[in-house]
C-alpha positions as CSV (number, residue, x, y, z in Angstrom):
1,X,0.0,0.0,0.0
2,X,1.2,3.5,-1.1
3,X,1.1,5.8,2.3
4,X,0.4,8.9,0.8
5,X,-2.7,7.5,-1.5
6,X,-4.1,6.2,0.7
7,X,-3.1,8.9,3.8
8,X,-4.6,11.4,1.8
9,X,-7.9,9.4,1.1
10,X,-8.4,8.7,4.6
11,X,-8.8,13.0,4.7
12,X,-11.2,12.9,2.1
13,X,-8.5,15.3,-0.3
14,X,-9.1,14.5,-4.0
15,X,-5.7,12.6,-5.0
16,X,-4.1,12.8,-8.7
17,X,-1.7,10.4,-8.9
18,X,0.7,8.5,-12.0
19,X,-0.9,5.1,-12.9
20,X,2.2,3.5,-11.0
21,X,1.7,4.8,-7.9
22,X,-2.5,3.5,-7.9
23,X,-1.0,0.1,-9.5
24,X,-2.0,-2.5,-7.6
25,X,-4.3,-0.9,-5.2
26,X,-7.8,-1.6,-6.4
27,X,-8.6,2.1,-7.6
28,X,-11.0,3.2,-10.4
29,X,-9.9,6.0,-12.8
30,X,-12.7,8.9,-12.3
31,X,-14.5,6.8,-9.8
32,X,-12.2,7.1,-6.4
33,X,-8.9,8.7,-8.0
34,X,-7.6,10.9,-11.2
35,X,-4.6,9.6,-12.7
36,X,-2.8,11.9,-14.9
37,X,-0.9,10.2,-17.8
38,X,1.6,11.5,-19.0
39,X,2.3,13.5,-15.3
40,X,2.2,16.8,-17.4
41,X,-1.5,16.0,-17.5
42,X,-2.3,16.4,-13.2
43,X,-2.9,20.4,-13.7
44,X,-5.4,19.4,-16.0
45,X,-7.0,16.8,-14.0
46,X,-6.5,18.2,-10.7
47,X,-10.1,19.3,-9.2
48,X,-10.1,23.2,-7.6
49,X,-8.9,22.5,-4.3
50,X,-11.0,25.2,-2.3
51,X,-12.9,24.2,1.2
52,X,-16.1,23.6,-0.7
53,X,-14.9,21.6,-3.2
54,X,-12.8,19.4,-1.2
55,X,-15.7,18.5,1.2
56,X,-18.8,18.3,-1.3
57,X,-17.3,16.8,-4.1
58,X,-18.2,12.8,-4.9
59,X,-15.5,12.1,-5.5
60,X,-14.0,12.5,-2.0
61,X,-16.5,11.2,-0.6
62,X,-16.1,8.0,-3.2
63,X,-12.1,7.8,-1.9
64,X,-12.9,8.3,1.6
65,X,-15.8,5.0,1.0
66,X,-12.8,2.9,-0.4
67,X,-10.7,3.5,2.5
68,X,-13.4,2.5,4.8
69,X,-14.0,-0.7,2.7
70,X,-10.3,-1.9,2.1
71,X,-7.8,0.3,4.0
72,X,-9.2,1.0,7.0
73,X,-8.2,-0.6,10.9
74,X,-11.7,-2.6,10.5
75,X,-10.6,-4.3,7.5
76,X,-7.5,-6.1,9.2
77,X,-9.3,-6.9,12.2
């Protein structure tokens, strides 16, 4: 698991990350994470980070879901 992903999930920020750094970990292009490809692309991809935005869009609260459901303290219990 990639800290900062998933770290950054967990506080419900919108992440943009490189299709490496989300290999392996279960997450959906546009669903739960942008991926910018080539990494040129993450200015275009990135949401406007402003308090509003950051707490009332979906797809934070689609990221913050998945870390519930496969990240969280509950899940390794």
């Amino acid at each position: 698991m990639k800290g900062k992903i998933g770290t950054s999930m967990s506080y419900g920020v919108p992440c943009v990350a490189t299709s490496i750094a989300v290999e392996g970990l279960g997450l959906k292009q546009g669903e739960n994470i942008l991926v910018g490809i080539p990494p040129e692309n993450f200015a275009k991809k990135s949401p406007p980070f402003t308090p509003i935005n950051v707490s009332g869009t979906s797809l934070n609260q689609r990221a913050l879901s998945f870390v519930e459901a496969h990240l969280s303290i509950k899940v390794g219990e």
